[in-house]
C-alpha positions, 0 to 999 in steps of 0.5 A: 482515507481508506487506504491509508487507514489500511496501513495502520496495522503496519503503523501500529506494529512499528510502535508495538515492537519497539517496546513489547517486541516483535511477536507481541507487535505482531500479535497486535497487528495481527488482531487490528488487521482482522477488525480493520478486515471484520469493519468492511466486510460488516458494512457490507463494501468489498474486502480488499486484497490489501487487508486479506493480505495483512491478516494473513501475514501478521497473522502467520508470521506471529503464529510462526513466531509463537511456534518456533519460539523466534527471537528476531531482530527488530531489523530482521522482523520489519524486513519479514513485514516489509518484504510481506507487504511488498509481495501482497502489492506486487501479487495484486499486480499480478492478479490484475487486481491492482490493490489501489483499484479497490479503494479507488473504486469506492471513490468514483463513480461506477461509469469510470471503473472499466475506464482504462484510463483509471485503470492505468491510473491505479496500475502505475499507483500500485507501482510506486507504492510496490516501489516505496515497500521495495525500498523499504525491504530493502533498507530493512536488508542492509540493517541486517547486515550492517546493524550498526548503521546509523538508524536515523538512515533507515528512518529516513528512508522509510519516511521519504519512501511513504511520503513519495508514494502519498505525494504520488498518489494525490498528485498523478490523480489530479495530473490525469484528470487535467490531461483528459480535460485538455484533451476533451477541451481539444477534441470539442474545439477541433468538432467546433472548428469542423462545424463552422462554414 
């Protein structure tokens, strides 16, 4: 759930700018990333690279808006956002602190964290959703340059890309724990086997 809520700015400035445009969106998403930011770090869990990198893009993207004085497209602002999203996920990648890894963390118990396992778990999670913002970026991109594509288009491929990374990542979880379950299963019946006369 937490990861999920981690989006809701995303969500938020989606709604946002189509109505009260995109420097108001991003001001308002901007403003929901730093509470969602201020609510962790009070409750004293870990601040995750996810609402760092949230902040920090609604927030200077909106400040570059306000300054320049930027008048973009609906199109070419959710490509900004999307394209941010997707170099925070892959920059969690490559500081080998795989985004999910935080929110997962939270979830299970300490004696599986260094388990590398999990860890494999959360870099091929990370991946997909790394995978679903790219082709979200990427929709974004061909609507800049062929706004007159059927909008229903880019909809739909936003919504299968973040429903394949949520489907993904309740479903890889539960399809690891069973293979180690198996395993365990064969290797206590192959120590049992040994042990018989």
């Amino acid at each position: 759930m937490g990861m999920l809520l981690a989006f809701a700015p995303f969500i938020l400035f989606a709604m946002v700018q189509r109505f009260l445009g995109s420097t108001v969106g991003l001001l308002v998403a901007a403003g929901l990333a730093a509470v969602l930011l201020l609510r962790t770090w009070m409750s004293g869990r870990t601040v995750k690279v996810l609402e760092i990198g949230t902040v920090v893009l609604f927030a200077g993207s909106a400040a570059y808006a306000l300054a320049t004085n930027s008048k973009w497209s609906i199109a070419d602002v959710r490509f900004r956002v999307d394209a941010g999203l997707l170099l925070v996920v892959v920059a969690s990648i490559a500081i080998r602190k795989p985004f999910t890894l935080q929110y997962a963390r939270e979830a299970a118990p300490p004696e599986v964290w260094s388990n590398q396992a999990f860890i494999r778990l959360n870099y091929a999670i990370t991946a997909v959703w790394a995978l679903a913002f790219a082709v979200m970026a990427g929709t974004d991109l061909v609507f800049l340059y062929w706004p007159n594509l059927p909008v229903i288009a880019g909809v739909g491929a936003t919504i299968l890309a973040m429903l394949g990374a949520i489907g993904f990542t309740s479903w890889y979880p539960a399809r690891v724990r069973a293979r180690l379950r198996q395993t365990q299963l064969s290797r206590s019946g192959a120590a049992a086997g040994k042990e018989r006369p």
